[in-house]
N, CA, C and O of each residue as an XYZ file, in Angstrom:
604
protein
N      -1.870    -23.840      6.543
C      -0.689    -23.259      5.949
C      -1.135    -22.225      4.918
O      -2.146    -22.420      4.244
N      -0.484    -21.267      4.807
C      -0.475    -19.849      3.945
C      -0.627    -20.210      2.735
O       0.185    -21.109      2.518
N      -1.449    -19.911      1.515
C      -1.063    -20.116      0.096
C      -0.204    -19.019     -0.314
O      -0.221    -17.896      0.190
N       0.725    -19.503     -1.482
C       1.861    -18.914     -1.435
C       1.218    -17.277     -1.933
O       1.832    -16.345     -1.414
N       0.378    -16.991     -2.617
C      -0.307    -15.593     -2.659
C      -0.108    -14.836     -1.467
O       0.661    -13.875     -1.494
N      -0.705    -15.151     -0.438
C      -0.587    -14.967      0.692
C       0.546    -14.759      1.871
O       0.686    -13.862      2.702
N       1.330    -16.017      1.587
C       2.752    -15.398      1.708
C       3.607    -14.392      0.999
O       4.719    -14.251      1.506
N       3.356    -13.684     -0.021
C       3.585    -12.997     -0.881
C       3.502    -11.500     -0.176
O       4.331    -10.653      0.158
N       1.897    -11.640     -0.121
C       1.318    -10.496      0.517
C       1.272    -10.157      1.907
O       1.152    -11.086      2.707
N       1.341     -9.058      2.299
C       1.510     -8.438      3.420
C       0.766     -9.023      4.561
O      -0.412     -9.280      4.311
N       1.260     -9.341      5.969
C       0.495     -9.637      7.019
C      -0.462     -8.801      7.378
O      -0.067     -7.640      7.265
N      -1.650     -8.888      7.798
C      -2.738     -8.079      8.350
C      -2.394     -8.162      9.511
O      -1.975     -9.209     10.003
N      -2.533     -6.917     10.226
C      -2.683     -6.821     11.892
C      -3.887     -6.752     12.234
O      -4.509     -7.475     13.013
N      -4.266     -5.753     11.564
C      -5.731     -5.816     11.969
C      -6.852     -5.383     10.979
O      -7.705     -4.513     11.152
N      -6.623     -6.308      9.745
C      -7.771     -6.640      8.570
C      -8.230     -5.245      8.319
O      -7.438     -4.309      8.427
N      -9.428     -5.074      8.001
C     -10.167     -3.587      7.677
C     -10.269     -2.985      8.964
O     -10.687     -3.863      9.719
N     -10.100     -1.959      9.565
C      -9.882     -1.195     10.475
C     -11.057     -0.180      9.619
O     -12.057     -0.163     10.336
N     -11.187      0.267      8.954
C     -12.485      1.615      8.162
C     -12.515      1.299      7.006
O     -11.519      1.034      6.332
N     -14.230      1.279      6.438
C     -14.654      1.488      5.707
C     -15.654      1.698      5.069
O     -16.366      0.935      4.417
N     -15.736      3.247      5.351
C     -16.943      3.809      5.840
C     -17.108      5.716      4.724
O     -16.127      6.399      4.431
N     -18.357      6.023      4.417
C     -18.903      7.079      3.837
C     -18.051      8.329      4.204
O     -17.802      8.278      5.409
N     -17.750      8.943      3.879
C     -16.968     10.692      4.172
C     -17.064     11.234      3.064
O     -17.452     10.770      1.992
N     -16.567     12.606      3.433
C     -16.067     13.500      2.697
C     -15.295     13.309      2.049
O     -14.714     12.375      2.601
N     -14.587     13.607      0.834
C     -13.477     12.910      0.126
C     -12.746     14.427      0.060
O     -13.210     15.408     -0.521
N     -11.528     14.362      0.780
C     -10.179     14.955      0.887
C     -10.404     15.219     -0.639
O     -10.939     14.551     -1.524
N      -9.718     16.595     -0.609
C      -8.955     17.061     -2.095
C      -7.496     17.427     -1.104
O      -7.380     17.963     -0.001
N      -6.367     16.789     -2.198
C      -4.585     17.426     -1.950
C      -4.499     17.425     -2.935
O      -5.198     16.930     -3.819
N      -3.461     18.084     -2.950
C      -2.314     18.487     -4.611
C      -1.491     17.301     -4.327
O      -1.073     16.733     -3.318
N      -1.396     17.098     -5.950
C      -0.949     15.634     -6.411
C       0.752     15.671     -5.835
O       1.622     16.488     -6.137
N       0.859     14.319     -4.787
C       2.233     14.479     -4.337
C       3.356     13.653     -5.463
O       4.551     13.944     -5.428
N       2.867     12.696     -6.362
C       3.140     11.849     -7.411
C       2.965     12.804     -8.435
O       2.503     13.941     -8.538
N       3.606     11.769     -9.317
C       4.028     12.359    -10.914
C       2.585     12.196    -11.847
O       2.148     11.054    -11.713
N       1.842     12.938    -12.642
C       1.039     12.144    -13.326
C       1.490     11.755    -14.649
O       1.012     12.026    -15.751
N       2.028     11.391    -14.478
C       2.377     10.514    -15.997
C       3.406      9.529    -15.537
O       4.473      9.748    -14.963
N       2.877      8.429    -15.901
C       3.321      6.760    -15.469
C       4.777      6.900    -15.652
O       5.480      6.587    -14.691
N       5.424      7.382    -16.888
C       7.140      7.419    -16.943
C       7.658      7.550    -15.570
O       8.505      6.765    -15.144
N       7.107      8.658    -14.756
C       7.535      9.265    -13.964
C       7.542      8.021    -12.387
O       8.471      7.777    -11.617
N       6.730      7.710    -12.396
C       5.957      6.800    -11.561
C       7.437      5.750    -11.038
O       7.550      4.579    -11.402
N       8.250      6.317    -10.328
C       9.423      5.246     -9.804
C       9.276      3.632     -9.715
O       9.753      2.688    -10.345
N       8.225      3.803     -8.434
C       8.662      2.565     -8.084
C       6.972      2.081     -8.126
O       6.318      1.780     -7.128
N       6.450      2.096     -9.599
C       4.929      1.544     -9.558
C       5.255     -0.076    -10.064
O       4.596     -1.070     -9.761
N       6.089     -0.034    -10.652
C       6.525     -2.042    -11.119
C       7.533     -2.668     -9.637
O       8.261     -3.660     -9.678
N       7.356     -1.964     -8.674
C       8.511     -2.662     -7.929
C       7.383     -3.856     -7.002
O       6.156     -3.760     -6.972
N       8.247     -4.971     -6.287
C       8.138     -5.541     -5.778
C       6.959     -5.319     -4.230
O       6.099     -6.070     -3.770
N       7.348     -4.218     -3.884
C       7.161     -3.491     -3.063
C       5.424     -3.263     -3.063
O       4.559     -3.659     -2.283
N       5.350     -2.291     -4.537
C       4.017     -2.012     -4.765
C       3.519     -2.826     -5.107
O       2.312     -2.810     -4.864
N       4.008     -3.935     -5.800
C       2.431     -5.659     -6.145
C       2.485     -5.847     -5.076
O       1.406     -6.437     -5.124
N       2.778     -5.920     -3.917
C       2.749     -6.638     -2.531
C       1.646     -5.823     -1.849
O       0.555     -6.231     -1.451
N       2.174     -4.548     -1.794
C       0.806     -3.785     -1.489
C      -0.337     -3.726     -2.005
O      -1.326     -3.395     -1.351
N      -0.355     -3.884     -2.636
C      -1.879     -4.023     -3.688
C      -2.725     -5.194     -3.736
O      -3.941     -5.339     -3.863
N      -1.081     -6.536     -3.506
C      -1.879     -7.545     -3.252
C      -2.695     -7.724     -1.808
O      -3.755     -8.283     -1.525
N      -1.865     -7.106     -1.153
C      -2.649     -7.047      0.358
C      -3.575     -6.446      0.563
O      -4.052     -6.699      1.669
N      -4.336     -5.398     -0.254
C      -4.902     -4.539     -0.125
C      -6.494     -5.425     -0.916
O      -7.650     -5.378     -0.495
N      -6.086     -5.979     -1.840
C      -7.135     -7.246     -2.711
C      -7.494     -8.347     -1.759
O      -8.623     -8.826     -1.653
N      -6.457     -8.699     -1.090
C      -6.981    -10.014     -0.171
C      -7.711     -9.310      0.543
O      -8.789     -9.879      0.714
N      -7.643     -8.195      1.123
C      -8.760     -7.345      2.445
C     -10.051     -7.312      1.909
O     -11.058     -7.897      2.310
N      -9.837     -6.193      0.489
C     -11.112     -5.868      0.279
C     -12.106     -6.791     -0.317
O     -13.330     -6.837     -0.193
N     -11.023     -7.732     -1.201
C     -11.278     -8.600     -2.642
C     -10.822     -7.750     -3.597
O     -10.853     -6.534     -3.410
N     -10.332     -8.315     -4.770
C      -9.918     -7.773     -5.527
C     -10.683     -7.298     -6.784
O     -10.169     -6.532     -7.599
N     -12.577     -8.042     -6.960
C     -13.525     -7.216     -7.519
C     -13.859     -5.695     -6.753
O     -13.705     -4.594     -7.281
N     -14.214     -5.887     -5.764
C     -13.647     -4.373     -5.413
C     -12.795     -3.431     -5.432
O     -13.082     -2.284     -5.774
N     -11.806     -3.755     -5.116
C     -10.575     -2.838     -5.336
C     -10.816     -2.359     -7.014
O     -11.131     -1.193     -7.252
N     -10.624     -3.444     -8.221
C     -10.873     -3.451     -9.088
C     -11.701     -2.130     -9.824
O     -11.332     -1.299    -10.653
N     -12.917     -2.338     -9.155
C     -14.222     -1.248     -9.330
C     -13.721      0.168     -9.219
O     -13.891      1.058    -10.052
N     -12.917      0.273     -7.781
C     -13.055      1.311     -7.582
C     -11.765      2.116     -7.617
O     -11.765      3.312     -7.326
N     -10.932      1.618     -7.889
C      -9.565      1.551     -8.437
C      -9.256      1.753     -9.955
O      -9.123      0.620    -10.418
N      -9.106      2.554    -10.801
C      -8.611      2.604    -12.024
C      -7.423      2.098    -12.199
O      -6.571      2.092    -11.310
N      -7.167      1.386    -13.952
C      -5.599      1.284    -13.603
C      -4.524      2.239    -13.490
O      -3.391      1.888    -13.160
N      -4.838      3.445    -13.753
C      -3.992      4.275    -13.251
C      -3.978      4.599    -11.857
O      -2.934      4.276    -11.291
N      -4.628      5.008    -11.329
C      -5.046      4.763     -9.803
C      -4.313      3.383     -9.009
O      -3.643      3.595     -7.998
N      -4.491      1.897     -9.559
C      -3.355      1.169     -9.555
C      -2.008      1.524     -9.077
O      -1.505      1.601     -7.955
N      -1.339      1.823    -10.946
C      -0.188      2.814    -10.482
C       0.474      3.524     -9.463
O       1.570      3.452     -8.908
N      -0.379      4.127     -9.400
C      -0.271      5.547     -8.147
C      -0.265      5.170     -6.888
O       0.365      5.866     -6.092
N      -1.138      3.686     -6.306
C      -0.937      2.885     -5.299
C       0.025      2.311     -5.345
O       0.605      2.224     -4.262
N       0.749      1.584     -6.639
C       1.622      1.006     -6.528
C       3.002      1.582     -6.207
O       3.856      1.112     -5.456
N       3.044      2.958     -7.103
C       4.177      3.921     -6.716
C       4.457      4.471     -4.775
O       5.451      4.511     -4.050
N       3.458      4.697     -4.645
C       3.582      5.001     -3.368
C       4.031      4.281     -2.267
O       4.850      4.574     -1.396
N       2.988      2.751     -2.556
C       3.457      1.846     -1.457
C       4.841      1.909     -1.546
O       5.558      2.183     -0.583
N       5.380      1.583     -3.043
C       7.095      1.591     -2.889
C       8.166      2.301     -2.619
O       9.353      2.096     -2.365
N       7.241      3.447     -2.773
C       8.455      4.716     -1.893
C       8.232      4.567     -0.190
O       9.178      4.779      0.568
N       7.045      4.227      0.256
C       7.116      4.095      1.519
C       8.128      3.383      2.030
O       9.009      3.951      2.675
N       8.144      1.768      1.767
C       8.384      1.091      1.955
C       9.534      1.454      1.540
O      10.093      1.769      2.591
N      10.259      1.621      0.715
C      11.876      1.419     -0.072
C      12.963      2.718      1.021
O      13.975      2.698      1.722
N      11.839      3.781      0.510
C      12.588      5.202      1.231
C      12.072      6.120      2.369
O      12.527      7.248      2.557
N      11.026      5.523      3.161
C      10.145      6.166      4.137
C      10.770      5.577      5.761
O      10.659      4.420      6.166
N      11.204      6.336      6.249
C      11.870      6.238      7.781
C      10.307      5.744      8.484
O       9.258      5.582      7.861
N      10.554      5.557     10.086
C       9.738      5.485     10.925
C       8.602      7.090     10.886
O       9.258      7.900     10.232
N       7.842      7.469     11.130
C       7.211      8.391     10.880
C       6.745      8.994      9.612
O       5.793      9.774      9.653
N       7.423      8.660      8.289
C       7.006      9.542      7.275
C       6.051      8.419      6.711
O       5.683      7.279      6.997
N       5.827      9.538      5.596
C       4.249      9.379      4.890
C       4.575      9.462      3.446
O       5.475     10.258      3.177
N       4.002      8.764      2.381
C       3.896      8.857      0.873
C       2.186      9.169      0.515
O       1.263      8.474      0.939
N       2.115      9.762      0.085
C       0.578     10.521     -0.330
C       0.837      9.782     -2.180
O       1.813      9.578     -2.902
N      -0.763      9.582     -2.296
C      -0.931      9.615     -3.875
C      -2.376     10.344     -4.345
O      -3.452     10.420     -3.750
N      -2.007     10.779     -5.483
C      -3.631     11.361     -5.868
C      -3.732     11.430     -7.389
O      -3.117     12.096     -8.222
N      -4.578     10.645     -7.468
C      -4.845     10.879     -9.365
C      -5.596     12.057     -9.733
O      -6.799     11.801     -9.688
N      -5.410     12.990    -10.005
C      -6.635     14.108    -10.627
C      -7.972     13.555    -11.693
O      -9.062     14.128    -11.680
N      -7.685     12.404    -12.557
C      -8.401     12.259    -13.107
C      -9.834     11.504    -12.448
O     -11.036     11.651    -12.666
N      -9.217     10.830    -11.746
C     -10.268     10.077    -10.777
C     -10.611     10.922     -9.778
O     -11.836     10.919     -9.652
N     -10.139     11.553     -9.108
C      -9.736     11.943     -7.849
C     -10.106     10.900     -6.284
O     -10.721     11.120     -5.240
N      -9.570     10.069     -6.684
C      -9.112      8.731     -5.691
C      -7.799      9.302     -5.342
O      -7.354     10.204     -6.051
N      -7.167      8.897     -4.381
C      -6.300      9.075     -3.438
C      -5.805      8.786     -2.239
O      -6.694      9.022     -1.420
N      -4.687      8.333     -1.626
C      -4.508      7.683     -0.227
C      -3.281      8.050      0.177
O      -2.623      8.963     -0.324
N      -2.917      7.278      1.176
C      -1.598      7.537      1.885
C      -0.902      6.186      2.896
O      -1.645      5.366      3.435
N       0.388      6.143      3.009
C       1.229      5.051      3.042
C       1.646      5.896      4.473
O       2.209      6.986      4.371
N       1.366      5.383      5.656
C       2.183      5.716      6.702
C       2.831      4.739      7.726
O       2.311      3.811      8.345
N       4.237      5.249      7.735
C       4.878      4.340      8.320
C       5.001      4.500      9.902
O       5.573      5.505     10.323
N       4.594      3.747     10.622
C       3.902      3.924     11.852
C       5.218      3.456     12.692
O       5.513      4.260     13.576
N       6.038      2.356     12.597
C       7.288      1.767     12.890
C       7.939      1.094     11.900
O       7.443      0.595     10.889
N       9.522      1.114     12.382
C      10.788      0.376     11.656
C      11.080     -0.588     12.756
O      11.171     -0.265     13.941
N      11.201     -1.617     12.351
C      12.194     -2.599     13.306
C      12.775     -3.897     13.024
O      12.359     -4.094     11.881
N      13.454     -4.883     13.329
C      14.231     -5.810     12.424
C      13.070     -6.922     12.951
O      12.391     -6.718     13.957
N      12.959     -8.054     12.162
C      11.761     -8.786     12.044
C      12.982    -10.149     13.086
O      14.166    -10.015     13.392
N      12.118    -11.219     13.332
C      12.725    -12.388     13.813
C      13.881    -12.915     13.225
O      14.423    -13.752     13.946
N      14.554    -12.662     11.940
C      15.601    -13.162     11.603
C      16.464    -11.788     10.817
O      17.135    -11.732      9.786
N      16.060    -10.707     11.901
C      17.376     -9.646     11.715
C      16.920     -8.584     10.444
O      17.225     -7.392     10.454
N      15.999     -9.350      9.169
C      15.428     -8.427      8.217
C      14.655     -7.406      8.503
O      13.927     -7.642      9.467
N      14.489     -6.034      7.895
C      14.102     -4.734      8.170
C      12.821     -4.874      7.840
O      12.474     -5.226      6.713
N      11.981     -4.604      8.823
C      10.285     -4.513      8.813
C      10.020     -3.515      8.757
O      10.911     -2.727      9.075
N       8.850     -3.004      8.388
C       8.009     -1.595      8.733
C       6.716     -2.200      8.859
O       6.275     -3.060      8.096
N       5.882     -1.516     10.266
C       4.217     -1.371     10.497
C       3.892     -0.177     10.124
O       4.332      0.913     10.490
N       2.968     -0.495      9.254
C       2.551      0.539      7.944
C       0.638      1.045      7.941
O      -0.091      0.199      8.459
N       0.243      1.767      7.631
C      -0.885      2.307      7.277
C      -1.469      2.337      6.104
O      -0.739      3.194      5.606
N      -2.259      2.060      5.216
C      -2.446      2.008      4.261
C      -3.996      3.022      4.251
O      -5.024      2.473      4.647
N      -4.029      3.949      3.952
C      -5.408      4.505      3.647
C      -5.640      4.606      2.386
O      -4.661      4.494      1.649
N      -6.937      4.835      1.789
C      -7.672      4.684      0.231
C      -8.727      5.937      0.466
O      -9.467      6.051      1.444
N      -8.675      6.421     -0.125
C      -9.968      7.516     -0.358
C     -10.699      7.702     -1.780
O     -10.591      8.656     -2.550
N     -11.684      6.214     -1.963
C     -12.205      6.192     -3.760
C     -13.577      6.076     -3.274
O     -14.032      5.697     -2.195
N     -14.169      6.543     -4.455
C     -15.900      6.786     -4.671
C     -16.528      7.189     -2.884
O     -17.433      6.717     -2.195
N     -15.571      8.206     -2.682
C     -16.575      8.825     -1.983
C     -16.118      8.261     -0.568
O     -16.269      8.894      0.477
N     -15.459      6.815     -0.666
C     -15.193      6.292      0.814
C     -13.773      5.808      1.413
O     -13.105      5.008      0.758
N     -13.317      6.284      2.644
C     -12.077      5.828      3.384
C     -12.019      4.309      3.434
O     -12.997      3.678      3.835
N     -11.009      3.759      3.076
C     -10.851      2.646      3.168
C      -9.490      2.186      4.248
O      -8.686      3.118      4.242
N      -9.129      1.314      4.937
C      -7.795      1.319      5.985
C      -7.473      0.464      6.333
O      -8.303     -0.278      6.859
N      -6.053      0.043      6.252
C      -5.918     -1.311      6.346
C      -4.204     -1.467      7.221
O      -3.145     -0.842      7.271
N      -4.405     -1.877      7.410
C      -2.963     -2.098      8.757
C      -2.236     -3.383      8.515
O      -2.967     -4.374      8.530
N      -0.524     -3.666      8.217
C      -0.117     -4.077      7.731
C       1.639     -3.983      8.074
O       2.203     -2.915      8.311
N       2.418     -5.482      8.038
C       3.181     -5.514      8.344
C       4.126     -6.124      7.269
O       3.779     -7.224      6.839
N       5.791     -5.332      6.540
C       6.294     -5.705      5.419
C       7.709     -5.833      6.012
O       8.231     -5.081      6.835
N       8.096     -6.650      5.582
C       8.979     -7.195      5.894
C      10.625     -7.489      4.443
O      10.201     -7.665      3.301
N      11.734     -7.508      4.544
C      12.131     -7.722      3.484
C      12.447     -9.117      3.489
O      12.707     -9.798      4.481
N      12.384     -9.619      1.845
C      12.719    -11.265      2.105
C      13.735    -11.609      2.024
O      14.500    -10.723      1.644
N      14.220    -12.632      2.224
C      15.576    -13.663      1.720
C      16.358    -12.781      0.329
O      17.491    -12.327      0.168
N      15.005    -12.823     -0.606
C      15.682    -12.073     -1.684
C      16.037    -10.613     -1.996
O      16.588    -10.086     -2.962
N      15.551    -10.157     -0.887
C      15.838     -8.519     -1.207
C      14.684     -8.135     -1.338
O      14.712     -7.087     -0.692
N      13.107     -8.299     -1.936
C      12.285     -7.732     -1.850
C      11.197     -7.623     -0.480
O      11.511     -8.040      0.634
N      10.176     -7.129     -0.726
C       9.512     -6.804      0.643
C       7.804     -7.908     -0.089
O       7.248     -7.979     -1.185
N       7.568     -8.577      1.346
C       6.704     -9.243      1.612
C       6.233     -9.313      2.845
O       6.671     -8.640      3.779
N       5.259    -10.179      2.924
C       4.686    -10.722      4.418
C       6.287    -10.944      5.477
O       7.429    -11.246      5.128
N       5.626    -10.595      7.011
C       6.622    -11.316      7.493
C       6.807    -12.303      7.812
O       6.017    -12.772      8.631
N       7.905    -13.111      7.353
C       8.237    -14.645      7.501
C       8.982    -15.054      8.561
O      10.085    -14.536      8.737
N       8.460    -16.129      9.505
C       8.584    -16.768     10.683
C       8.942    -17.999     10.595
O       9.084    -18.674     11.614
């Protein structure tokens, strides 16, 4: 049985999919830099992502290579994906100060086993130099927020 962390956090489809040496992308910052601005970095949405993203990598890693602003900026994004991102679109984040950066793509929409609105999602990371990718399924809960999907 799931610990409730785990139920919390997002289903893996298919665990680490990349994570591996590249080039590190430069984009113009699609986020706000300054946290005020930062919508939906306290939402439900974004601890879920982040937590899923810690159970993959561990969360001393993520940690490392993750600033807490960088945090933020993951957290903001996942939640616009998730909250306001149709089937096909994308939420980009990029800190200038770090220059870490990723992207939230929503790959499908569809209603989960008991009628609640799912999305299969993309999660990419681009910190210290390396792509990170993680594949992932969110679901909304009983209560209105978005978690693992529950069966």
């Amino acid at each position: 049985m799931p610990s409730s962390r785990a139920a919390l956090a997002l289903v893996i489809l298919a665990g680490l999919a990349a994570c591996q040496s590249g080039s590190r992308e430069t984009r113009p910052s699609t986020g706000a830099a300054n946290a005020g601005d930062l919508v939906y970095a306290d939402s439900d949405a974004g601890w879920a992502m982040l937590d899923e993203f810690r159970d993959v990598l561990g969360g001393g890693v993520v940690d490392a290579m993750l600033s807490d602003q960088d945090q933020r900026h993951f957290r903001d994004a996942a939640g616009e994906a998730l909250e306001s991102r149709p089937e096909g679109g994308k939420t980009s984040w990029y800190n200038p100060l770090s220059g870490n950066g990723g992207d939230f793509n929503i790959n499908s929409a569809f209603r989960g086993p008991d009628g609640r609105p799912c999305k299969r999602l993309t999660q990419k990371v681009l910190a210290g130099g390396r792509t990170h990718v993680v594949q992932s399924i969110a679901c909304k809960t009983s209560k209105g927020t978005w978690g693992g999907l529950e069966g």
